[in-house]
N, C-alpha and C positions, 0 to 999 in steps of 0.2 A: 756949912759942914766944917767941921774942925779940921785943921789940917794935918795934926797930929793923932790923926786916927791911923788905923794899922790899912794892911794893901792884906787882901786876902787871896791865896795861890790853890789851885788844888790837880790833883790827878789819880789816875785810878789806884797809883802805886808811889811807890821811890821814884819812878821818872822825874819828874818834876823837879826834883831838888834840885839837878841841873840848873834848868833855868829860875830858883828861887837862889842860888848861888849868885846867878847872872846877874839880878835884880839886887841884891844887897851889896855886889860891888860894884855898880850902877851909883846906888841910890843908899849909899851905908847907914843914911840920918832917918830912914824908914823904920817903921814895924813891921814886920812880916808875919803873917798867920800863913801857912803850910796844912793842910786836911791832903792825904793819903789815902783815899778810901779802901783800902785794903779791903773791907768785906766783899768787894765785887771785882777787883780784878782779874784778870784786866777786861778792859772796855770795848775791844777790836770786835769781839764774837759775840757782842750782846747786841738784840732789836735796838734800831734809832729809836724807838718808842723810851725802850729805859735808861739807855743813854742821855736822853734828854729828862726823864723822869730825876735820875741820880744827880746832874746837872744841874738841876732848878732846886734841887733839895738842899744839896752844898751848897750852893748861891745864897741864897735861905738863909739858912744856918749862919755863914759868916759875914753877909749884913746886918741881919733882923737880931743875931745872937752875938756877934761878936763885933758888930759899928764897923766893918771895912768899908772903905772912901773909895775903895777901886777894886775891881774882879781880874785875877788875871787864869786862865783857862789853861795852864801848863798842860796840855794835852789834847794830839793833833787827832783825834776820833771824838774827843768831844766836841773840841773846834765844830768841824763838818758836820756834826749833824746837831749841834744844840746853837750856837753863837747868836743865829737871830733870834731862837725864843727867849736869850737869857736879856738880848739888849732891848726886847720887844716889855719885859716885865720888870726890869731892875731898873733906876734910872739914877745910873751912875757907869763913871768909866769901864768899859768891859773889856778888856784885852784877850782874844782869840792868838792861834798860831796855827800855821799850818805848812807845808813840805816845805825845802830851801828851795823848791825849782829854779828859782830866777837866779841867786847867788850863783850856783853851779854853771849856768853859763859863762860866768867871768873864768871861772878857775880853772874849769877842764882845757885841756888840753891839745887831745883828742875828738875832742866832741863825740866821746861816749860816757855820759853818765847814768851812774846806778840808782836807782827808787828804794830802799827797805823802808817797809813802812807796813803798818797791820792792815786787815782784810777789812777792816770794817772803814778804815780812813780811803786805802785807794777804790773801794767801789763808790764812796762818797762823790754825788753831782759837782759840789765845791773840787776835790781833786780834778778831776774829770776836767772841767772850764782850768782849771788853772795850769796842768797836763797841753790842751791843749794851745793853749795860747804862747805855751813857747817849745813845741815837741816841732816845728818847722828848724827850729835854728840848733842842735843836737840830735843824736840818738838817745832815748831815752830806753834801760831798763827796768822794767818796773818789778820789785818780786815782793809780793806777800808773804808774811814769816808768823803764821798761825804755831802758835807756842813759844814763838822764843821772848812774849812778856815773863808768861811764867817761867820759863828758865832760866831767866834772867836775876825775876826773884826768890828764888830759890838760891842764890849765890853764884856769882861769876869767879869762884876761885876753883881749879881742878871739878869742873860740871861737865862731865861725860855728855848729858843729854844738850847741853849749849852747844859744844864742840860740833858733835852728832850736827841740829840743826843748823850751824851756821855755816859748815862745809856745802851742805844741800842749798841753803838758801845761794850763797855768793857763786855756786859753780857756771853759773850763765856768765858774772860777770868777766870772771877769772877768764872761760874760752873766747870770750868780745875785749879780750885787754881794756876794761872801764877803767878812767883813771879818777875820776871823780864821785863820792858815795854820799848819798842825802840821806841823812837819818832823819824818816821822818817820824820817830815814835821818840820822846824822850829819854826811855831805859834804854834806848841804842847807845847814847851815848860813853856809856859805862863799860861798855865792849870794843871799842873804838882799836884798843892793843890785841885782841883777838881775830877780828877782822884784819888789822893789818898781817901778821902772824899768815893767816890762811891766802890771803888773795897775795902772799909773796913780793910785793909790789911795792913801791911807791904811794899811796892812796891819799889822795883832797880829801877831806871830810867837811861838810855842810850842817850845820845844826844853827836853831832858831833860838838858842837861850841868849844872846847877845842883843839880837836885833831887836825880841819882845822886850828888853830891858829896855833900850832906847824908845820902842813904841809907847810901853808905858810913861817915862821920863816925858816923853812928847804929850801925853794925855794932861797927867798930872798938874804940865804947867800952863794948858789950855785950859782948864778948869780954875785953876788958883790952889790945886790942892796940895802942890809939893812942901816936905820940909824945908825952909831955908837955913835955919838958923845949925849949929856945929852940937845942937845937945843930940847926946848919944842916945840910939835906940837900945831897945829891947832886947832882951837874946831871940833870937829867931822861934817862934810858935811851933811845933808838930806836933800835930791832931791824929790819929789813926783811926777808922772806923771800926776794925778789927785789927787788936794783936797776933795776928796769928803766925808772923815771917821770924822766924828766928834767926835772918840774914840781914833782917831794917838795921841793925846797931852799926853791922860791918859798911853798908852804904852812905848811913849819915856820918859815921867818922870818918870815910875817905870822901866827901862831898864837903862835908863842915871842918872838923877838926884839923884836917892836913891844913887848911888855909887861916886856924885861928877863929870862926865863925862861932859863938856861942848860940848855943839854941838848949829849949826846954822838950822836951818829949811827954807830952798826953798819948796815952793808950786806949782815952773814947771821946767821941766826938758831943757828947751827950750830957 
């Protein structure tokens, strides 16, 4: 396999850019392909059946259609319930993600840490073993945030229905003084100043788009497949399965632009 083939990223939404951000200042001699499946998000409130169905499809897609050398799974609901069907049928490096739980041991302070992360990720088996395998050495709370993908994208500037649900979601933690907060959905990270703003506080924040860069960086050179050489990549790939967010422009230019990041934008996947 060539080594100068592209690393293919995907998520239900704009989440992800986050950590496809992470991965190109990892790894800048990459090509990066990006798929947003916008027609289906978000992924928290759908059957594992189609989660895993959407999953294999985009997988699909950007091996069979676009030669990616390595899958990285920017999104912790797909993670949980697709990551063994996709390593079971693709055979090539698959990069999952899933909550910081372990990070946030180091940081907190208190030893009360917060869970945000969608309905479909913490009822997942895989959260659940991974919850308990270290919910002895902390307090852990955990809180479900049914809507706030969508609100999320629908834009994070002046979104009355954000504000609305992030008051509701954080008020557990705010009465428990948590001083440490695990985003475990990628589009958390984008609210990271609203959260802080509400919980008043001080607040750790924990997110996975670093460490998946380093996991990848570790696959790529187990395999033989990383760039070495200093010639420049590609501007960064975005695929979207559906146009339909008139907020995508506002996310990829404070994800890409603010840091220099060139990328192309496709409006189908097809």
């Amino acid at each position: 396999m060539q080594k100068k083939l592209p690393i293919g990223i995907f998520d239900s939404g704009f989440g992800g850019l986050s950590v496809t951000k992470s991965i190109h200042n990892l790894l800048p001699d990459e090509d990066l392909i990006y798929v947003a499946d916008s027609a289906f998000t978000p992924y928290g409130d759908m059957p594992a059946s189609e989660i895993i169905k959407r999953a294999i499809s985009i997988s699909n897609f950007l091996i069979n259609k676009k030669n990616s050398k390595a899958i990285v799974v920017a999104c912790n609901t797909a993670t949980a319930f697709s990551i063994n069907e996709l390593r079971d049928k693709f055979n090539i490096p698959i990069i999952g993600m899933e909550p910081a739980v372990k990070p946030a041991l180091k940081i907190t302070s208190n030893n009360k840490v917060g869970v945000l992360a969608t309905s479909g990720t913490l009822k997942s088996t895989k959260f659940s073993a991974l919850l308990e395998r270290y919910s002895g050495k902390v307090k852990f709370y955990v809180q479900p945030c049914p809507g706030l993908v969508n609100a999320i994208e629908k834009g994070i500037v002046d979104n009355v229905e954000l504000i609305e649900l992030l008051e509701k979601y954080l008020r557990d933690f705010k009465k428990n003084a948590v001083d440490t907060i695990v985003l475990g959905c990628t589009h958390y990270v984008y609210i990271k100043h609203l959260i802080t703003k509400i919980m008043d506080s001080n607040i750790a924040f924990v997110d996975t788009g670093e460490a998946v860069a380093k996991q990848l960086q570790t696959k790529l050179e187990e395999f033989n497949l990383n760039v070495k050489s200093s010639e420049s990549s590609e501007p960064i790939k975005l695929i979207l399965t559906e146009y339909k967010n008139k907020n995508i422009q506002q996310i990829i230019d404070q994800s890409f632009l603010e840091s220099s990041i060139a990328y192309e934008l496709e409006r189908s996947w097809c």
